[in-house]
N, C-alpha and C positions, 0 to 999 in steps of 0.2 A: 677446556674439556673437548676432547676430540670425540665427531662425531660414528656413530656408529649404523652401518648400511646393513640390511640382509638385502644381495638378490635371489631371487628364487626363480633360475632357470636351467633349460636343459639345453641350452646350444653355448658351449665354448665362447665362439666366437661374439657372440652380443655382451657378454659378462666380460671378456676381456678389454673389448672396447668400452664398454662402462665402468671399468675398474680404470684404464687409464685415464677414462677422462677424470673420474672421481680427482686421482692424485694429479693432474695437470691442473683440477680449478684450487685443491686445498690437500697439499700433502699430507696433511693430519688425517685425514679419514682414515678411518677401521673400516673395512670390510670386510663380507662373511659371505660364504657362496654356497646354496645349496643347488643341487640336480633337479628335485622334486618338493612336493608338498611335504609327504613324508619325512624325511630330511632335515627341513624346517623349522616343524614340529619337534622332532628331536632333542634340536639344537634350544630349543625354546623352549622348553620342557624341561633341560638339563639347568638352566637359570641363566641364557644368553638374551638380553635385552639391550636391542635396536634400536635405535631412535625412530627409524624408517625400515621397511620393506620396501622394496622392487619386487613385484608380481609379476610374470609372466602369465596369461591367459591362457596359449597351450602347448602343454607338460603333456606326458605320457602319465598313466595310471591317476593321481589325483592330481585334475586340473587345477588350472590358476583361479576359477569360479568358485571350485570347491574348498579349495585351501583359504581364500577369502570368507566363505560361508564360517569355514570353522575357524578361524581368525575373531572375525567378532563376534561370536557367539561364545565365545571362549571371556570369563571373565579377567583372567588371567594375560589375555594378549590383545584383547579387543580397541583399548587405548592408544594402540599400537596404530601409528598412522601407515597406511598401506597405496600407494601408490600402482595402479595396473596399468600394464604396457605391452602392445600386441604389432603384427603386423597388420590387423583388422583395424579396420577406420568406420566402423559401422555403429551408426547410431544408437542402433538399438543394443548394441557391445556397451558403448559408452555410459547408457543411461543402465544397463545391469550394473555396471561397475559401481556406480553413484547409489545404487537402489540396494545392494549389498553392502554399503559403508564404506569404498572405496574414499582416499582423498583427492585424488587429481586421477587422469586418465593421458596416455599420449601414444599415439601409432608410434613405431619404430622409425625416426628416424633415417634417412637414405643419405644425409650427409652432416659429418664428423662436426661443423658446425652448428649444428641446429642441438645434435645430442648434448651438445657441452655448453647449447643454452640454457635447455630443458635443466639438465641439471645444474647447474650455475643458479638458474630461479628456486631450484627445490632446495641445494643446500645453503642458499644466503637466506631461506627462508627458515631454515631450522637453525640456524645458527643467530638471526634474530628473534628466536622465539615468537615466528611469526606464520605458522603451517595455516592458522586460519586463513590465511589471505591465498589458500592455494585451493582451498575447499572447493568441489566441484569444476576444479577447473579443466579445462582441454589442451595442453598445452602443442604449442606449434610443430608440425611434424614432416611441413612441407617447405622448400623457401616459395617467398611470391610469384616468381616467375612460373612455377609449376601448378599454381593455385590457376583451377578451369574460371572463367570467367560467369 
């Protein structure tokens, strides 16, 4: 059963690079790409069920906070594991995401490697029927050598 992605972002260019990497780690994925929150919604509404969301945090008109807020308060989509992903590395980002029901959290990536670990970890984790072991997590968004001491 091939897996199934929503991302929900407003820049081209990060969905394209997360769509390739998608099919560089597992050909099978399905993907589905909306602009905004709105959109999303839509698509989800009309009977489109994801295995996973990609979040972006900020969208124009209804943010990635907001769209999460109504993600799981929704009984309908709330089961829906949601992943947010920002260029903010800010803690206090981090623990809204977690505090809102998010599943995992990860700054955007600066190199093609690290993204196509991020997800390599998220989809070998849904494909072993294993998203609890992602719970809360932070995933790596820097290599070492850029990590401040």
């Amino acid at each position: 059963m091939a897996i199934e992605f929503l991302l929900v972002d407003d820049d081209n260019d990060d969905s394209d690079l997360i769509f390739e990497v998608l099919k560089e780690i597992d050909n099978d994925v399905q993907y589905t790409y909306a602009m905004e929150g709105p959109e999303a919604f839509q698509m989800l509404e009309s009977g489109y069920k994801p295995n996973i969301v990609f979040l972006d945090i900020n969208m124009p008109g209804m943010n990635g906070w907001q769209c999460l807020s109504k993600l799981k308060s929704s009984e309908h989509f709330k089961s829906i594991p949601v992943v947010m992903y920002s260029t903010s590395s800010y803690q206090h980002e981090i623990d809204k995401a977690f505090e809102l029901g998010a599943l995992a959290f990860f700054t955007k990536p600066n190199h093609y490697f690290l993204l196509k670990k991020n997800m390599k970890i998220i989809l070998d984790a849904l494909n072993n029927n294993a998203l609890h072991t992602l719970e809360k997590s932070v995933l790596e968004s820097i290599t070492p050598s850029e990590k401040k001491p």
